[in-house]
C-alpha atoms as one frame of an Amber mdcrd trajectory, in Angstrom:
protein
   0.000   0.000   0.000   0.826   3.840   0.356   3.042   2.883   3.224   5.286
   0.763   1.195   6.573   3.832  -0.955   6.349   6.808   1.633   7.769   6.769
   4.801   7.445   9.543   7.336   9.955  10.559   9.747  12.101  13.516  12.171
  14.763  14.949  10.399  16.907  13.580  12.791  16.046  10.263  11.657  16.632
  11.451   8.390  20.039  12.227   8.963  20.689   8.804  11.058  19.397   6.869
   7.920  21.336   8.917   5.271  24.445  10.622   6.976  26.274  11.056   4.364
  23.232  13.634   2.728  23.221  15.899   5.825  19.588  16.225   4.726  18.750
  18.149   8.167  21.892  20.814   7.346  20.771  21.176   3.822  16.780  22.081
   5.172  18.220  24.180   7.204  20.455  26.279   4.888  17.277  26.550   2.496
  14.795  27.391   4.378  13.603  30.154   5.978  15.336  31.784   9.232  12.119
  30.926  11.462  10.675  27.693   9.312  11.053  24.609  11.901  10.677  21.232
  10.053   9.563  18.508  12.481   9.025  16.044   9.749   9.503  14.675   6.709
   8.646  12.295   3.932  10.795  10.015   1.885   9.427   8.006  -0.780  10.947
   4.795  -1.186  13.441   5.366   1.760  15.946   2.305   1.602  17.028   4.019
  -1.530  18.559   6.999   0.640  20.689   5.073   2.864  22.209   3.227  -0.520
  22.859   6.700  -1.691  24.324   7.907   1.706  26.709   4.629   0.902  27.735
   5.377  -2.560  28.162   8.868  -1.213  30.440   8.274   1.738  32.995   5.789
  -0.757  33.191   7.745  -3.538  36.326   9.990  -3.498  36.008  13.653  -2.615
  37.222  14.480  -6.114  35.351  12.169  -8.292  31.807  14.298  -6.200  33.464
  17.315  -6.941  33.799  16.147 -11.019  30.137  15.387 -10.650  28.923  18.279
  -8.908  31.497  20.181 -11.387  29.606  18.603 -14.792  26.168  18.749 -13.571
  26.603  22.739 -12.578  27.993  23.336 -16.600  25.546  20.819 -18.082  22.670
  23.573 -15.765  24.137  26.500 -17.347  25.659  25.104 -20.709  23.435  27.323
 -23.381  24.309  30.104 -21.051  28.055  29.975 -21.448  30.585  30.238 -24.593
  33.523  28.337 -23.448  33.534  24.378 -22.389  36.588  24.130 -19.595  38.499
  20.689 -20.711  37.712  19.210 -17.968  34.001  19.831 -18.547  34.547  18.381
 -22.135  36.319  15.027 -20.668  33.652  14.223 -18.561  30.926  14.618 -21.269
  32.963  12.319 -23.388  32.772   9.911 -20.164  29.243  10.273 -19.552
């Protein structure tokens, strides 16, 4: 049922289940100076803590490539030159 794909919880909880997401820091940075979340909902939430995994083993740098390729790919038709390292990782991806 509904309960199999959304599961509600505290942020703390949250963070316990994904730590390497910092999902309660990132709330917190986003929202509003005054806005208090007491809960939240995750929808399939096993899929978190796997990404909270991959997260914590993957090298600092190789996140940073990521993060790095995703930003340009955002702001590609916005921009004239393609940094090389922006061009090797669209040949890798």
């Amino acid at each position: 049922m509904i309960q199999d794909f959304y599961h509600s919880t505290t942020v703390e909880k949250a963070d316990q289940m994904a730590p390497a997401l910092t999902l309660g820091k990132v709330i917190k940075r986003l929202a509003p100076a005054d806005y208090r979340l007491e809960r939240m909902i995750f929808q399939f939430p096993s899929a978190y803590s796997k990404l909270s995994a991959v997260i914590a083993e993957t090298p600092k740098s190789t996140l940073q490539a990521v993060m790095l390729l995703l930003a340009w790919k955002s702001y590609e038709e916005f921009l004239t030159v393609t940094p090389p390292l922006v061009r090797l990782l669209s040949r890798l991806c």
